[in-house]
N, C-alpha and C positions, 0 to 999 in steps of 0.2 A: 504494500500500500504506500502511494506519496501522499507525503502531508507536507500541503499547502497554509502556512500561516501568517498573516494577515495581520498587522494592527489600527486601530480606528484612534484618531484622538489621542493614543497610549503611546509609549515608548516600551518596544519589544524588549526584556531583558534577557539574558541568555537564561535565567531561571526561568521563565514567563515558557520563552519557548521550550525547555526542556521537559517543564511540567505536562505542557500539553503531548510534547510527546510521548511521555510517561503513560499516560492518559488513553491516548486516542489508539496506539501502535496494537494495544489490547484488543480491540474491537474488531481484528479480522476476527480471530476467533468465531464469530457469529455470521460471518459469512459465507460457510460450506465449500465444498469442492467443484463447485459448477463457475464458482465465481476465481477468475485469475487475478492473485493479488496485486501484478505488475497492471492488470489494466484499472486496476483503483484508484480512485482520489479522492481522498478526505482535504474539502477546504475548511480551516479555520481561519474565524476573522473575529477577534476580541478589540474591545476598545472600551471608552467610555462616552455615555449616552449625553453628558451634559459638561462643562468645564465649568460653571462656576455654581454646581452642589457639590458639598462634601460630604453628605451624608446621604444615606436609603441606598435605593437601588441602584446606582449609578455606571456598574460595570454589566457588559454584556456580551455573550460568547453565544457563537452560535458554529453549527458543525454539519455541512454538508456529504456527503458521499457518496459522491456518482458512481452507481456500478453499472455493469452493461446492459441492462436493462428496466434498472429502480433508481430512484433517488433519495437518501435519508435524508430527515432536516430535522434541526432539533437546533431550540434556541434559548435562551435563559437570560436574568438580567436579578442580579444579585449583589448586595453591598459589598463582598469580597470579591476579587478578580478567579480569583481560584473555586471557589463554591459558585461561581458562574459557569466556570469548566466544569467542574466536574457532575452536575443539575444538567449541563447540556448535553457532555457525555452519558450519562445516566438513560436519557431521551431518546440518543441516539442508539444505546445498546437495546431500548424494548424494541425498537423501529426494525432491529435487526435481526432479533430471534423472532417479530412476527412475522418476517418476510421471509426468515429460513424456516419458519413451520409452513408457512402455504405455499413452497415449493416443495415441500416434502410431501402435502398432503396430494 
């Protein structure tokens, strides 16, 4: 899988990005043997939604994954940068076991 990462507004740090990779690299997993990992792309694009709040929900991740024939999306917007990921990741892993159970079925 490539991953595609993106920031809005934010200054990517080399944690920022690590984290996501940390994160997102798990999620073939749930995409079966029909799916080739080289033709995958996971885009992530984090940033922040506003520049002059400091508080609430201000950060927000969102994680697409084009496969060869679906698209997951999965988006979140949380007062932590990281609990944005991982709420988006989360979204994206159900998106993904439901679409590798109804190609099984």
């Amino acid at each position: 899988m490539q991953i595609q990462i993106k920031g809005t507004n934010l200054d990517l740090t080399p944690a920022i990005k690590e984290y996501i990779e940390m994160r997102v690299v798990p999620l073939e997993k749930y995409l079966g043997d029909s799916e080739l990992a080289s033709d995958i792309i996971a885009r992530v694009e984090i940033g922040r939604t506003t520049h002059h709040h400091h508080k609430g929900d201000v950060y927000r991740a969102e994680i697409n994954i084009d496969m060869t024939q679906n698209i997951a999306r999965a988006e979140s917007v949380s007062e932590d940068v990281r609990a944005a990921i991982d709420e988006a990741v989360d979204k994206a892993a159900r998106q993904l076991v439901k679409h590798k159970e109804t190609k099984l079925d």
